[in-house]
HTML snippet that shows the backbone in 3Dmol.js (N, CA, C, O; Angstrom):
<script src="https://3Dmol.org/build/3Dmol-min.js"></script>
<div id="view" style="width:600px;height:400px;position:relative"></div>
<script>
const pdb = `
ATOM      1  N   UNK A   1     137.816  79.203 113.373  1.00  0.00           N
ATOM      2  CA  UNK A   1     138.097  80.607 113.522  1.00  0.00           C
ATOM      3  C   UNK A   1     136.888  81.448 113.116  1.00  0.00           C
ATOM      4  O   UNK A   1     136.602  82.468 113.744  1.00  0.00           O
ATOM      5  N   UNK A   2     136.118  80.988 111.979  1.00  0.00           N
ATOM      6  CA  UNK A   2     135.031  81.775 111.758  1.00  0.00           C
ATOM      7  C   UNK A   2     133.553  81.877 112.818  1.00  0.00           C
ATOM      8  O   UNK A   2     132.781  82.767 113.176  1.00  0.00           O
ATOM      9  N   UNK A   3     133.682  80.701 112.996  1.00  0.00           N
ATOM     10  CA  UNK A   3     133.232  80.029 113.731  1.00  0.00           C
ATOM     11  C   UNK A   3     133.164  80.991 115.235  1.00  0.00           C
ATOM     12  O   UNK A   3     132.240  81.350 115.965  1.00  0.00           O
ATOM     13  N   UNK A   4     134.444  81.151 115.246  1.00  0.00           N
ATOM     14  CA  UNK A   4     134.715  82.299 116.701  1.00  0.00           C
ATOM     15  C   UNK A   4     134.298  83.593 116.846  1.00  0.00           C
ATOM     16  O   UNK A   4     133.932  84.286 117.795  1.00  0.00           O
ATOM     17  N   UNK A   5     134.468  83.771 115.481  1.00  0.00           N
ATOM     18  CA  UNK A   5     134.110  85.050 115.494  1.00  0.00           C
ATOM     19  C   UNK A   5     132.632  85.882 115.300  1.00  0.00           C
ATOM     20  O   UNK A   5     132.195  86.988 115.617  1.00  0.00           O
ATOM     21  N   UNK A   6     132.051  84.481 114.469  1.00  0.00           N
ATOM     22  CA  UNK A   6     130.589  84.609 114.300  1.00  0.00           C
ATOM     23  C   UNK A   6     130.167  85.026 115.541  1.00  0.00           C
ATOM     24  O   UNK A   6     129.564  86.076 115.761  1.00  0.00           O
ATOM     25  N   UNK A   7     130.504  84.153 116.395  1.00  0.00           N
ATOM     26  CA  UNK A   7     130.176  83.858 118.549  1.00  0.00           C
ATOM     27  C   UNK A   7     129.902  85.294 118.985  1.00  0.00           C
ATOM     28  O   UNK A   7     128.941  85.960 119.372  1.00  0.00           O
ATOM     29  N   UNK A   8     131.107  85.444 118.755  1.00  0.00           N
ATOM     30  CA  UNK A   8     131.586  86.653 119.350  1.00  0.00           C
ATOM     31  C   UNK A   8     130.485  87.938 118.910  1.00  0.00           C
ATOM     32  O   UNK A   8     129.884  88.677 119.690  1.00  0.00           O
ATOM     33  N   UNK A   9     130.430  87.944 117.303  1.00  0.00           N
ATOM     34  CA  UNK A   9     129.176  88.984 116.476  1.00  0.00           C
ATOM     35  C   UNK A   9     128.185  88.886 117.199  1.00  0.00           C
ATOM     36  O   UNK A   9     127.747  89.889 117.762  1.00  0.00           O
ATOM     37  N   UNK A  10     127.423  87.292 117.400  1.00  0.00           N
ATOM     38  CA  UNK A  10     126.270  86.966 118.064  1.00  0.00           C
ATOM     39  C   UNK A  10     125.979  87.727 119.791  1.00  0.00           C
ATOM     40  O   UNK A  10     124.953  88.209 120.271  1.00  0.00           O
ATOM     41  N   UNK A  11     127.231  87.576 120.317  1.00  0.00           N
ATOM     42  CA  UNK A  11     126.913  87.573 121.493  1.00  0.00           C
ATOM     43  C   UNK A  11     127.024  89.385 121.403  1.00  0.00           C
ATOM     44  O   UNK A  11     126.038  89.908 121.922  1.00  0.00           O
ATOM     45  N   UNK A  12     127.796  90.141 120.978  1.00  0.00           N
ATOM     46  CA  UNK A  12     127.890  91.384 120.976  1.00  0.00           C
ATOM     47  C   UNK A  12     126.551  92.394 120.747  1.00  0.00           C
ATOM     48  O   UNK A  12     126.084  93.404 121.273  1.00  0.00           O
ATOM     49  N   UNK A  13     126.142  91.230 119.320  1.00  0.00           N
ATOM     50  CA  UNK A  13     124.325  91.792 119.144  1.00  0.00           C
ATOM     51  C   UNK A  13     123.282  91.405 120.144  1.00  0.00           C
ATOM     52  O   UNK A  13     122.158  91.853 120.372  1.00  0.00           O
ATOM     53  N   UNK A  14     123.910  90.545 120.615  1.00  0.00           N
ATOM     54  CA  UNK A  14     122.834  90.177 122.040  1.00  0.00           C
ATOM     55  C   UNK A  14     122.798  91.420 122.958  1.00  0.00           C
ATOM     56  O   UNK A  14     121.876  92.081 123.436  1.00  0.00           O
ATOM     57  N   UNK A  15     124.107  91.490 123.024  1.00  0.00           N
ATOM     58  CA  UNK A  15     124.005  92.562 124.453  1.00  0.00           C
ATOM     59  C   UNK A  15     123.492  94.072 124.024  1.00  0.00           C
ATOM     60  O   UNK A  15     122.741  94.747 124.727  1.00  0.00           O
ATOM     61  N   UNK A  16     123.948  94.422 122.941  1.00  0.00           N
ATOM     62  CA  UNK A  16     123.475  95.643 122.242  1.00  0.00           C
ATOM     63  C   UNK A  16     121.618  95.674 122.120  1.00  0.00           C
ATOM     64  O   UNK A  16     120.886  96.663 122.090  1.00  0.00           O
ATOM     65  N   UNK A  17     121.219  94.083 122.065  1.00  0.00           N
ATOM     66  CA  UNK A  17     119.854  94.241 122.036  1.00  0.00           C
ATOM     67  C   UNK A  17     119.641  94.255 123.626  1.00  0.00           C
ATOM     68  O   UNK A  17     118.935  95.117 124.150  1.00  0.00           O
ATOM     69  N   UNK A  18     120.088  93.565 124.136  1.00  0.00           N
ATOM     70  CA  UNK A  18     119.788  93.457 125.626  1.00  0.00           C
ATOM     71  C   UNK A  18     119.308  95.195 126.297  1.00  0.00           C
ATOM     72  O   UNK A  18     118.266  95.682 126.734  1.00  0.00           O
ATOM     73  N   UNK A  19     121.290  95.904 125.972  1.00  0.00           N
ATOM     74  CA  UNK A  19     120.952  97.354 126.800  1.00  0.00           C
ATOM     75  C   UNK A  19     119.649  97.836 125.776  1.00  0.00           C
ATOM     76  O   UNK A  19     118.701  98.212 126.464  1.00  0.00           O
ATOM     77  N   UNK A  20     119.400  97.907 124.407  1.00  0.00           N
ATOM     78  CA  UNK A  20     118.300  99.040 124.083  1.00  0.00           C
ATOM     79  C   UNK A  20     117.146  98.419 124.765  1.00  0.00           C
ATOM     80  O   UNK A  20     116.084  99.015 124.937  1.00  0.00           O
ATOM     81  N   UNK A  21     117.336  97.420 125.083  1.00  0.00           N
ATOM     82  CA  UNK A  21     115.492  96.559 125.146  1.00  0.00           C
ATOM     83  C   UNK A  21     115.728  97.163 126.968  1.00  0.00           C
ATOM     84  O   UNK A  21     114.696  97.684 127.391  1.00  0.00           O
ATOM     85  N   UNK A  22     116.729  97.143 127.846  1.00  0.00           N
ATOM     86  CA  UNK A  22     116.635  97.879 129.413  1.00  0.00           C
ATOM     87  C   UNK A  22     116.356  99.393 128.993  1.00  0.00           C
ATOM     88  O   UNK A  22     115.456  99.982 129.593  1.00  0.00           O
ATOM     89  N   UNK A  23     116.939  99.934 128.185  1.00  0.00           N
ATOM     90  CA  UNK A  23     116.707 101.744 128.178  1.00  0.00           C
ATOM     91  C   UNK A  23     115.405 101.851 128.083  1.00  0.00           C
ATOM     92  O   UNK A  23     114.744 102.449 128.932  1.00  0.00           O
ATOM     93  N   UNK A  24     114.951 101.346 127.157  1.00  0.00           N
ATOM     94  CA  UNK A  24     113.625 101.262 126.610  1.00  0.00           C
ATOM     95  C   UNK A  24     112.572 100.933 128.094  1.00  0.00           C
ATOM     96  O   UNK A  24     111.873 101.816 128.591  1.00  0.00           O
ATOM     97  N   UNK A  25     112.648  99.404 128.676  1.00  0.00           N
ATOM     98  CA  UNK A  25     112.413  99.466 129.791  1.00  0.00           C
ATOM     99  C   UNK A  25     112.252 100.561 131.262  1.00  0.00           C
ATOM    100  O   UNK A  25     111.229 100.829 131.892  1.00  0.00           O
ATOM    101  N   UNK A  26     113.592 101.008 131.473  1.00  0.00           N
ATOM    102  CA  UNK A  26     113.815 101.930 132.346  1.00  0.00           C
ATOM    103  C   UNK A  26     112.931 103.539 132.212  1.00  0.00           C
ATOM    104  O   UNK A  26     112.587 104.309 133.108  1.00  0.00           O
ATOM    105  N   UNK A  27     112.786 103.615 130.969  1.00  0.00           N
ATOM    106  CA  UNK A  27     111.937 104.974 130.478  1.00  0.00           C
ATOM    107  C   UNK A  27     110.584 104.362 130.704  1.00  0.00           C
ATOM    108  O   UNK A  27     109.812 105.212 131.149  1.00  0.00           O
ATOM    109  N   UNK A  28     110.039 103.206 130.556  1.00  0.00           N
ATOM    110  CA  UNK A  28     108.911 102.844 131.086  1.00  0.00           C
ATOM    111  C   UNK A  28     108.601 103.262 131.751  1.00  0.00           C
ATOM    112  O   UNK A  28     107.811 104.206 131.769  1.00  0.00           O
ATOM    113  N   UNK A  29     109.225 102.592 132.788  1.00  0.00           N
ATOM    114  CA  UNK A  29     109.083 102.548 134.179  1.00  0.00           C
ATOM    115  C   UNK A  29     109.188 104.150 135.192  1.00  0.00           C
ATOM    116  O   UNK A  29     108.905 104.698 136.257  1.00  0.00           O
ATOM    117  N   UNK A  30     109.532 104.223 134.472  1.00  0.00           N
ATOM    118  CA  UNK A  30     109.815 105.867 135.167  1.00  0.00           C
ATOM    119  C   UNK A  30     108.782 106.809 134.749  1.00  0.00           C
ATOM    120  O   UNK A  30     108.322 107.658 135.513  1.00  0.00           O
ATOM    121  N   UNK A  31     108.318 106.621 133.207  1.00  0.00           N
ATOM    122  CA  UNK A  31     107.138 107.154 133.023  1.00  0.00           C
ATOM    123  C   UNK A  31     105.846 106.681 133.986  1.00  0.00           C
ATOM    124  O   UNK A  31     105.120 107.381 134.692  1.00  0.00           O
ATOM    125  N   UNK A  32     105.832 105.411 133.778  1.00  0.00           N
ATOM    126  CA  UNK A  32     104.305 104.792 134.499  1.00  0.00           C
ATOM    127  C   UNK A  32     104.507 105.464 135.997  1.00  0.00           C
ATOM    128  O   UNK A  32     103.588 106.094 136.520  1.00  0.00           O
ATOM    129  N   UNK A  33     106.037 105.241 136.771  1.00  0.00           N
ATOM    130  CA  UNK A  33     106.027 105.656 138.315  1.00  0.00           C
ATOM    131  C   UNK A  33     105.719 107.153 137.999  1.00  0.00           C
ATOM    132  O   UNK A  33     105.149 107.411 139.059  1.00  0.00           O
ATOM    133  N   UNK A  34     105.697 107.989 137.500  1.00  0.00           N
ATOM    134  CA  UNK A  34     105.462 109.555 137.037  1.00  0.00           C
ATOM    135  C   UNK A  34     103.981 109.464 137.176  1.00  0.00           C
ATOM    136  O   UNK A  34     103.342 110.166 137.960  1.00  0.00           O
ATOM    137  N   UNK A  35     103.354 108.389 136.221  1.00  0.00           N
ATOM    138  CA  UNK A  35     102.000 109.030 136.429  1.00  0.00           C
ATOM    139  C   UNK A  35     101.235 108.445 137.225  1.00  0.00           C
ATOM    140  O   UNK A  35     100.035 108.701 137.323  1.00  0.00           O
ATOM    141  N   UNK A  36     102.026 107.338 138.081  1.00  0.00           N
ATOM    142  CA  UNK A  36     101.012 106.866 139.181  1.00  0.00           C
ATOM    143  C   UNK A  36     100.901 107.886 140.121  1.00  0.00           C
ATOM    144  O   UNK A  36      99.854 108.188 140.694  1.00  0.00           O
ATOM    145  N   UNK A  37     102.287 108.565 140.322  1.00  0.00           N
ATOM    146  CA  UNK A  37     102.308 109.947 141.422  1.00  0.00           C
ATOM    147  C   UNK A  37     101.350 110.781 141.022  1.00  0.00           C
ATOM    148  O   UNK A  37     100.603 111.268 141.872  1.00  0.00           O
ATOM    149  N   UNK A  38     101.171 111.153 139.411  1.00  0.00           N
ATOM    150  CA  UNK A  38     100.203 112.173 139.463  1.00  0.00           C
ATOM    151  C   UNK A  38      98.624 111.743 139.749  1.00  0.00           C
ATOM    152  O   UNK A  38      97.742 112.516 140.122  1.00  0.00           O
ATOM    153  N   UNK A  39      98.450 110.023 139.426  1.00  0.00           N
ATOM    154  CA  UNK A  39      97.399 109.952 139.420  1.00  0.00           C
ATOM    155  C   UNK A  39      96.796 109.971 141.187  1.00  0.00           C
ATOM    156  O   UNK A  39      95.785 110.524 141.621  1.00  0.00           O
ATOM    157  N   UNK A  40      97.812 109.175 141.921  1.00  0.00           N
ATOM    158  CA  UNK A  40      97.625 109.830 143.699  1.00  0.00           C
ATOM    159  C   UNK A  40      97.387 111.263 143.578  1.00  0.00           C
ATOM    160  O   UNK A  40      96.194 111.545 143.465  1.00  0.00           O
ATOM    161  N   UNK A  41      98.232 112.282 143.571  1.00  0.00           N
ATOM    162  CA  UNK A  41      98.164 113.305 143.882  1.00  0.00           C
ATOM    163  C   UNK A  41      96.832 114.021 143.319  1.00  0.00           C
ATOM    164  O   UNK A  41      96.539 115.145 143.726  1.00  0.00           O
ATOM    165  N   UNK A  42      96.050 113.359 142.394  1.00  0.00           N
ATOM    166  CA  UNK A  42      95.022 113.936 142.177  1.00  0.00           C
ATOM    167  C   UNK A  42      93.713 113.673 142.892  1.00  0.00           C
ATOM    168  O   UNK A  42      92.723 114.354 143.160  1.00  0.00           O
ATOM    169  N   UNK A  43      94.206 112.040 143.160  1.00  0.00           N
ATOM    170  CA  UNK A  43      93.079 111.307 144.187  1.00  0.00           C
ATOM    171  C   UNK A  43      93.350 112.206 145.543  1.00  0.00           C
ATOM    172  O   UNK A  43      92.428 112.342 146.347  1.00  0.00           O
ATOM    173  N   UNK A  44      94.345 112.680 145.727  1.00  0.00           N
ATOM    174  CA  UNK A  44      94.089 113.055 147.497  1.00  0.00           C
ATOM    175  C   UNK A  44      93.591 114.797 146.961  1.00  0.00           C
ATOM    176  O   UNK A  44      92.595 115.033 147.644  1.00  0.00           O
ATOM    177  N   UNK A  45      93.834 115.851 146.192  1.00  0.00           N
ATOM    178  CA  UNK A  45      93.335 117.024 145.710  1.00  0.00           C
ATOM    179  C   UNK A  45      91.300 116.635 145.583  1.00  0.00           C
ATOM    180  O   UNK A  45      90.382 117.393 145.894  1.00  0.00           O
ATOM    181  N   UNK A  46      91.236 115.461 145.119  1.00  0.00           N
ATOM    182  CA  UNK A  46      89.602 114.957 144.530  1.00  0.00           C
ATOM    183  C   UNK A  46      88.755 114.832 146.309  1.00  0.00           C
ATOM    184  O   UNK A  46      87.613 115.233 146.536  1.00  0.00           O
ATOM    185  N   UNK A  47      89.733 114.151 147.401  1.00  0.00           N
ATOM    186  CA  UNK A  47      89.225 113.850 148.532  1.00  0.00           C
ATOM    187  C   UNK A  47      89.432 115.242 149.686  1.00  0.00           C
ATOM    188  O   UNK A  47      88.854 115.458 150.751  1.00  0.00           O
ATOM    189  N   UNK A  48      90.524 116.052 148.949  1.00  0.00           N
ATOM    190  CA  UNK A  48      90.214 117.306 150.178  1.00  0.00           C
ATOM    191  C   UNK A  48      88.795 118.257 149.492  1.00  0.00           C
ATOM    192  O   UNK A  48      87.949 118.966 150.037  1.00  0.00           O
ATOM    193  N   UNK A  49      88.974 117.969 148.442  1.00  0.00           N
ATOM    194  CA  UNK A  49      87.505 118.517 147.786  1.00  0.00           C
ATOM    195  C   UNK A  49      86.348 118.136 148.353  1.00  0.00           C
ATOM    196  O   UNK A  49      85.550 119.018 148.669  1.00  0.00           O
ATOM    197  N   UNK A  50      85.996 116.600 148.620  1.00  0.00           N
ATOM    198  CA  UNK A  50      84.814 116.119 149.264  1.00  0.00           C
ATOM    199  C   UNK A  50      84.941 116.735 150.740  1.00  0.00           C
ATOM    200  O   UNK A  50      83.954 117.118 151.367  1.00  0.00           O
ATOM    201  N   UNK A  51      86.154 116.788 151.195  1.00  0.00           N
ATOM    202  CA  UNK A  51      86.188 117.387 152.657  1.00  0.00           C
ATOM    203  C   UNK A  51      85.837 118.584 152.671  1.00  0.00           C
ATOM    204  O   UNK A  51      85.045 118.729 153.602  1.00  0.00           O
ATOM    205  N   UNK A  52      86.051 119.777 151.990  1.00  0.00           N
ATOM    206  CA  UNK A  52      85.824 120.514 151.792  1.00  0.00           C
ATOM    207  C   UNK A  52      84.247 121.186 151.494  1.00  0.00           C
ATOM    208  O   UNK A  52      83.759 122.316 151.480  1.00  0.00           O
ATOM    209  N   UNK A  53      83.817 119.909 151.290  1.00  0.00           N
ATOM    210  CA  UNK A  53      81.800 119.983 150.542  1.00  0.00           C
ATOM    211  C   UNK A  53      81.238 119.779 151.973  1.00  0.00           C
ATOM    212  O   UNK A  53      80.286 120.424 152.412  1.00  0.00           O
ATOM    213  N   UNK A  54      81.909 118.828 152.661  1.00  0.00           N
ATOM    214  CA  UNK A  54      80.777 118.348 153.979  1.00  0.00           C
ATOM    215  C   UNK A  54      81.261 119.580 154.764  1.00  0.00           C
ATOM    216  O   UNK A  54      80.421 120.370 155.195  1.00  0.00           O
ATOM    217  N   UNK A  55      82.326 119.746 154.932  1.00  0.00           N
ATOM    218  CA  UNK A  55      82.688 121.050 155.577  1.00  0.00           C
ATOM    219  C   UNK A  55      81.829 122.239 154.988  1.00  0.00           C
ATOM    220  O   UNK A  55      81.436 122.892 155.955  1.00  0.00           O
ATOM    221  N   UNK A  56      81.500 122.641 154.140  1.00  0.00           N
ATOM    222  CA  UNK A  56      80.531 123.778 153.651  1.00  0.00           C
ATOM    223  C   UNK A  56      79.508 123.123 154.400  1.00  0.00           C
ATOM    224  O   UNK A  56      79.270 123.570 155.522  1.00  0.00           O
ATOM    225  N   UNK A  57      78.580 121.719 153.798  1.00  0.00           N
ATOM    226  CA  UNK A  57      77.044 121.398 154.109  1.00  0.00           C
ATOM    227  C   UNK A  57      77.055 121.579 155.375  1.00  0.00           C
ATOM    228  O   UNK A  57      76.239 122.405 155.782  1.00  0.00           O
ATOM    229  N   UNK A  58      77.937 120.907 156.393  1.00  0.00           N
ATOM    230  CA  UNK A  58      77.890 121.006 158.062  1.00  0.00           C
ATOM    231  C   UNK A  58      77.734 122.880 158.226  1.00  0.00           C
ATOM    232  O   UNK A  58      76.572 123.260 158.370  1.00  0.00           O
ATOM    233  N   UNK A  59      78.693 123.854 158.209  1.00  0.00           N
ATOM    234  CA  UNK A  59      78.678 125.005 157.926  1.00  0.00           C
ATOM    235  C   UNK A  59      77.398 125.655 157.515  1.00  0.00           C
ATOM    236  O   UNK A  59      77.014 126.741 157.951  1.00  0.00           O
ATOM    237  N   UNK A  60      76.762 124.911 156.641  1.00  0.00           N
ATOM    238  CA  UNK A  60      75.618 125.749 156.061  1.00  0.00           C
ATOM    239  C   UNK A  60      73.999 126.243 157.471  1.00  0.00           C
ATOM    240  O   UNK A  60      73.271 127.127 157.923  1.00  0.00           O
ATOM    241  N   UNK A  61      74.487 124.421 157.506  1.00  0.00           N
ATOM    242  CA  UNK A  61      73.409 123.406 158.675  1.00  0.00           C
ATOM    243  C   UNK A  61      73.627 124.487 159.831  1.00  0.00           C
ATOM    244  O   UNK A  61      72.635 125.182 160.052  1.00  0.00           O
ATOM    245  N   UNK A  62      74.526 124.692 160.445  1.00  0.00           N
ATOM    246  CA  UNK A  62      75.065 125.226 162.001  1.00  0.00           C
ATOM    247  C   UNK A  62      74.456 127.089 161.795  1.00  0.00           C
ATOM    248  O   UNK A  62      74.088 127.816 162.717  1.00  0.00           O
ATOM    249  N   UNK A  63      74.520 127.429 160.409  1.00  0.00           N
ATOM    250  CA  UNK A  63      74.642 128.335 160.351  1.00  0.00           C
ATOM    251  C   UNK A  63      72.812 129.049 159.798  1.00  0.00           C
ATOM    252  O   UNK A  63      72.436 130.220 159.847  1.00  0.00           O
ATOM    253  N   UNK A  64      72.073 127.881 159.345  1.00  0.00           N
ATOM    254  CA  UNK A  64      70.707 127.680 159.630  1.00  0.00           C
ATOM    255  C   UNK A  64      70.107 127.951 160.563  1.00  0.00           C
ATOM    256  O   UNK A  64      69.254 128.835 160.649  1.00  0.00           O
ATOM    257  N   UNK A  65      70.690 126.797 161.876  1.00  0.00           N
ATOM    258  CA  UNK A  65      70.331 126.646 163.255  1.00  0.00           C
ATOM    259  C   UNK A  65      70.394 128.218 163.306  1.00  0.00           C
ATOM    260  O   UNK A  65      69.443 128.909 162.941  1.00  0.00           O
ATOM    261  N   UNK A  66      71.621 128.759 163.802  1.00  0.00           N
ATOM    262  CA  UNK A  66      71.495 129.943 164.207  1.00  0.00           C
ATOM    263  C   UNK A  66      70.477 131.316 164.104  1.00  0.00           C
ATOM    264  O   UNK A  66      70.267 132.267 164.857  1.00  0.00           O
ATOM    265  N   UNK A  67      69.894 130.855 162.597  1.00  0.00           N
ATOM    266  CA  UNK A  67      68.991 131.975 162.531  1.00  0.00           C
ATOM    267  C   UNK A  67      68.018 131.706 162.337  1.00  0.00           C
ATOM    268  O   UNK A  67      67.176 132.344 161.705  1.00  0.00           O
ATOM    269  N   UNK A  68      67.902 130.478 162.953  1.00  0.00           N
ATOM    270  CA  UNK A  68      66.266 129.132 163.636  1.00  0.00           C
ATOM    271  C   UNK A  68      66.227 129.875 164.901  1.00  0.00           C
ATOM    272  O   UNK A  68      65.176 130.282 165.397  1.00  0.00           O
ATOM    273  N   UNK A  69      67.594 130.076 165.505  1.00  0.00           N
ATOM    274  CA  UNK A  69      67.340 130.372 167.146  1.00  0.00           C
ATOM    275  C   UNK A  69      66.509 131.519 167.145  1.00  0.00           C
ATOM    276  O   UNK A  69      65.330 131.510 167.500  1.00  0.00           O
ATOM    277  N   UNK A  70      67.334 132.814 166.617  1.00  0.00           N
ATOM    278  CA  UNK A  70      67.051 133.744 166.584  1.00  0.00           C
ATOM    279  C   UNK A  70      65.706 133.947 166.216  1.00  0.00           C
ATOM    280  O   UNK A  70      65.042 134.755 166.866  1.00  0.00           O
ATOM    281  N   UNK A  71      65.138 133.256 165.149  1.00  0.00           N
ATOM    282  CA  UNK A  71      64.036 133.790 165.055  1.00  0.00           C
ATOM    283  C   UNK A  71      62.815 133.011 166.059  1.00  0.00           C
ATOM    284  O   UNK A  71      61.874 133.670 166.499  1.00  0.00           O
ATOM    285  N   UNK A  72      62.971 131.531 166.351  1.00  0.00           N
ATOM    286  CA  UNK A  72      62.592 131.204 167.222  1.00  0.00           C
ATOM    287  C   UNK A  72      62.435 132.428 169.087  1.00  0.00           C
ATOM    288  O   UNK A  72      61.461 132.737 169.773  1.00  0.00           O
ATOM    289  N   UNK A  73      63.852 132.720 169.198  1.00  0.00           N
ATOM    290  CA  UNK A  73      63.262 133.866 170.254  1.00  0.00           C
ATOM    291  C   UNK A  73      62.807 135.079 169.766  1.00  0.00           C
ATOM    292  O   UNK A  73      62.773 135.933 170.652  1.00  0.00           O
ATOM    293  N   UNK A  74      62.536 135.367 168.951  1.00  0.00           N
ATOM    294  CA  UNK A  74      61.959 136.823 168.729  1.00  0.00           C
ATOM    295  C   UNK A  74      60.336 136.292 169.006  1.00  0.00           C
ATOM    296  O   UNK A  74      59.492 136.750 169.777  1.00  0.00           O
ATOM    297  N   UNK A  75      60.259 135.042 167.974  1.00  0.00           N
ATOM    298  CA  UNK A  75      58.794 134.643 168.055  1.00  0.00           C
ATOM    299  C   UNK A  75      58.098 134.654 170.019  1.00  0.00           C
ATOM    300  O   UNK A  75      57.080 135.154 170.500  1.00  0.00           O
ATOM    301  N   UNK A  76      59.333 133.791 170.702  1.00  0.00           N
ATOM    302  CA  UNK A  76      58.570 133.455 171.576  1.00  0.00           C
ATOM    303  C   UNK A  76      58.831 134.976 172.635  1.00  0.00           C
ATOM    304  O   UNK A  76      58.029 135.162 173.550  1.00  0.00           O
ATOM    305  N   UNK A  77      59.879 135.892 172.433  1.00  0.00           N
ATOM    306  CA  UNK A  77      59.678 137.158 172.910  1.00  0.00           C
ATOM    307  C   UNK A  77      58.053 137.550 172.647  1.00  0.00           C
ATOM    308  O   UNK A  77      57.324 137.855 173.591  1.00  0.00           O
ATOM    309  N   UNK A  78      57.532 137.500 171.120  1.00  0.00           N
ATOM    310  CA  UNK A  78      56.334 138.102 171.426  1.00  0.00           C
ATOM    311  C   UNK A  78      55.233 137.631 171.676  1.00  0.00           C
ATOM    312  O   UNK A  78      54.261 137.953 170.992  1.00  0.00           O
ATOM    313  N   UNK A  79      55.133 136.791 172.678  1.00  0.00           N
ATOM    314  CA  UNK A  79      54.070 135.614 173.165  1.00  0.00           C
ATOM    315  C   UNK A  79      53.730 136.256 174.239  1.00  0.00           C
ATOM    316  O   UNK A  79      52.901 135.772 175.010  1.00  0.00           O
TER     317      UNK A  79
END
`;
const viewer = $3Dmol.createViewer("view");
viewer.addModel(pdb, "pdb");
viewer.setStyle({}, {cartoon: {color: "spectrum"}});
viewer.zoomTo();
viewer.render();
</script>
């Protein structure tokens, strides 16, 4: 009988350790999936940034040319 009941203590503290050791788990996991999202969402904010740079440098370039042309025909206007 004691015997039974010990069982019974044992197995009750098992499961009581079992759920804290899943809660514990589950908050993990939900944290780490939290900051893998933030850590994506920062990688794609970091890559519209680089898009954003070649988009200026191209922009800058085109916008060079243009007043290459211009001064190129004024020059050859006064030839």
């Amino acid at each position: 009988m004691v015997l039974g009941e010990a069982a019974a203590a044992g197995a009750l503290g098992a499961h009581a350790l079992f759920d804290y050791n899943r809660e514990n788990f589950m908050y993990d996991r939900e944290m780490r999936q939290e900051q893998e999202f933030h850590i994506a969402e920062f990688r794609i904010k970091q890559v519209e940034m680089w898009r954003e740079d070649v988009r200026d440098l191209i922009g800058l370039t085109a916008s060079k040319m243009d007043k290459y042309l211009v001064v190129g025909t004024i020059q050859l206007g006064m030839c």
